[in-house]
N, C-alpha and C positions, 0 to 999 in steps of 0.2 A: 207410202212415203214416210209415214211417222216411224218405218221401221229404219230406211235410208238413214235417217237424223240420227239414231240412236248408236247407230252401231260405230257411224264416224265419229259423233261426241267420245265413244269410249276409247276408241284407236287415240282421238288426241288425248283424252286423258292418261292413257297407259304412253302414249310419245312424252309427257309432259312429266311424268314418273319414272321412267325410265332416264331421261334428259337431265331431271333434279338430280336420279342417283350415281349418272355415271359423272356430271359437273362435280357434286362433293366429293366423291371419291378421288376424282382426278385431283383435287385441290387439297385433300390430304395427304396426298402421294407428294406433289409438290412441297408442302409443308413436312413430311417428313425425309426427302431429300435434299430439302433446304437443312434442317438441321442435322441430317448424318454429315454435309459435306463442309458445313459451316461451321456449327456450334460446339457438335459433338468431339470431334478431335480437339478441340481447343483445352475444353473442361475433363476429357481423358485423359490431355497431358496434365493438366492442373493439378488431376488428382495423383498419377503417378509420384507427383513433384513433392505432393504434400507427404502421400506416403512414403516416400525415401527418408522426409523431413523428421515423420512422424518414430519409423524405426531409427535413424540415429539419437533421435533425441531420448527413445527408449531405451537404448542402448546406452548413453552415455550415463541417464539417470541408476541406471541397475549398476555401473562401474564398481568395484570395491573402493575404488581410491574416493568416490563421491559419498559413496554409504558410512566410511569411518569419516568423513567432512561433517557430513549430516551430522554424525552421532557426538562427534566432538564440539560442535556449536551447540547440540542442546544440552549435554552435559556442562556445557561451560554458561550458556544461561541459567539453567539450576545454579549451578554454585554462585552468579552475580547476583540472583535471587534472593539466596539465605543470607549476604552481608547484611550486618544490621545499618543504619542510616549514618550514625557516628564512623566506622568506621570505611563509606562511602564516601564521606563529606573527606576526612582527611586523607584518601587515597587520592583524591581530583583536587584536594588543597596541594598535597605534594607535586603530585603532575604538573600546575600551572603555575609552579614556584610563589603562593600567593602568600602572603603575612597575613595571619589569624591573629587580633588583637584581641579577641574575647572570645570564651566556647559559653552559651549558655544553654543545658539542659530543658527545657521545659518539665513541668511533672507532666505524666501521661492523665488523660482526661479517658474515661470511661464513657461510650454511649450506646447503648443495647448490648450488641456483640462486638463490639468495634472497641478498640483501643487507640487514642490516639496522642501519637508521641513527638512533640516538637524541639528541635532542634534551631537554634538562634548562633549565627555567626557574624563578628561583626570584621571586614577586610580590613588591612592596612589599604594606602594608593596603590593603585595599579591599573594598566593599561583598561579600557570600557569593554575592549574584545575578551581578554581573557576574566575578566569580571563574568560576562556572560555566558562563554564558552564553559568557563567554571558551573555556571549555576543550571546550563541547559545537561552538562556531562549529567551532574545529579539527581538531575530531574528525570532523563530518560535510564539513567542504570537500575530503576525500579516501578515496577508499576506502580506500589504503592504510594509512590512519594510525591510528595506536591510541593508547590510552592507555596506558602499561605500570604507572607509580605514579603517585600524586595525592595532597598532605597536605596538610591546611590548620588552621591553629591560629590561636587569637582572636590578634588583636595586640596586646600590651603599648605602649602611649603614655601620655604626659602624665604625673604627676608619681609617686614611687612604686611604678612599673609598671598601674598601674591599666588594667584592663580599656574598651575603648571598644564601644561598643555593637554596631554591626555592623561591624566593621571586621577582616577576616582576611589573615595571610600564606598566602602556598602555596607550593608547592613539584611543578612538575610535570614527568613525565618522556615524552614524545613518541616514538612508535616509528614511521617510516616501511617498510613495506617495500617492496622495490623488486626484480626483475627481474634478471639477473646477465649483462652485454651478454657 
């Protein structure tokens, strides 16, 4: 009888391994015709999408007409580059039709390998926008350039000192730095 017991224990064991492996398989199949019918098409078109996306945009980057665009903006930041700071400050003075009441040079200050060279303007009145829009043009036409001070007070005109509406002086102080040949 002890042999009876044994032989059926084994049958349920191999039914019960058998049963394990054809339930996972089955449930993989399903998981993978869940995603051929579901997922897959979705993210097949996705990619086709991107890749259309991907060669026009290659295409458009290789253009000659983009490649001389390229080449002509950096050739033209080089050249905004080399201007010295003097002559930046009165290109964006001109541009914002502003009154320059004073130029003052700073001397250039030596520190390690640095030179640094300040430039002091002081405005006639003028609107607070173009005061600003002046002082951000200068600031970003160079990397080197900073602002060190900047003050601007309502301006006094017309009769009695009386206040004008948007009308300000300033007073600005330009710091180039520069490289030490």
């Amino acid at each position: 009888m002890a042999h009876g017991k044994s032989s059926s224990s084994s049958s349920e064991l191999l039914q019960i391994v058998i049963l394990t492996l054809a339930m996972t398989s089955g449930g993989f199949c399903l998981l993978y015709l869940g995603l051929k019918v579901f997922m897959i098409p979705r993210v097949a078109q996705k990619v086709e999408t991107e890749a259309r996306d991907y060669e026009k945009l290659a295409a458009l980057l290789s253009s000659q007409e983009l490649i001389e665009l390229r080449a002509n903006a950096k050739e033209q930041a080089e050249t905004d580059q080399q201007d010295s700071l003097p002559v930046i400050i009165d290109r964006e003075v001109a541009a914002k039709n502003l009154d320059v009441l004073s130029r003052v040079p700073g001397p250039p200050r030596i520190s390690g390998n640095i030179i640094e060279e300040k430039h002091t303007r002081k405005l006639g009145a003028a609107p607070m926008r173009d005061v600003l829009e002046f002082v951000a043009r200068v600031r970003n036409s160079k990397k080197s350039v900073r602002v060190e001070a900047f003050d601007m007070q309502r301006a006094r005109t017309g009769r009695g000192g009386d206040e004008v509406e948007d009308s300000w002086t300033s007073s600005i102080d330009f710091v180039e730095f520069k490289p030490r040949s």
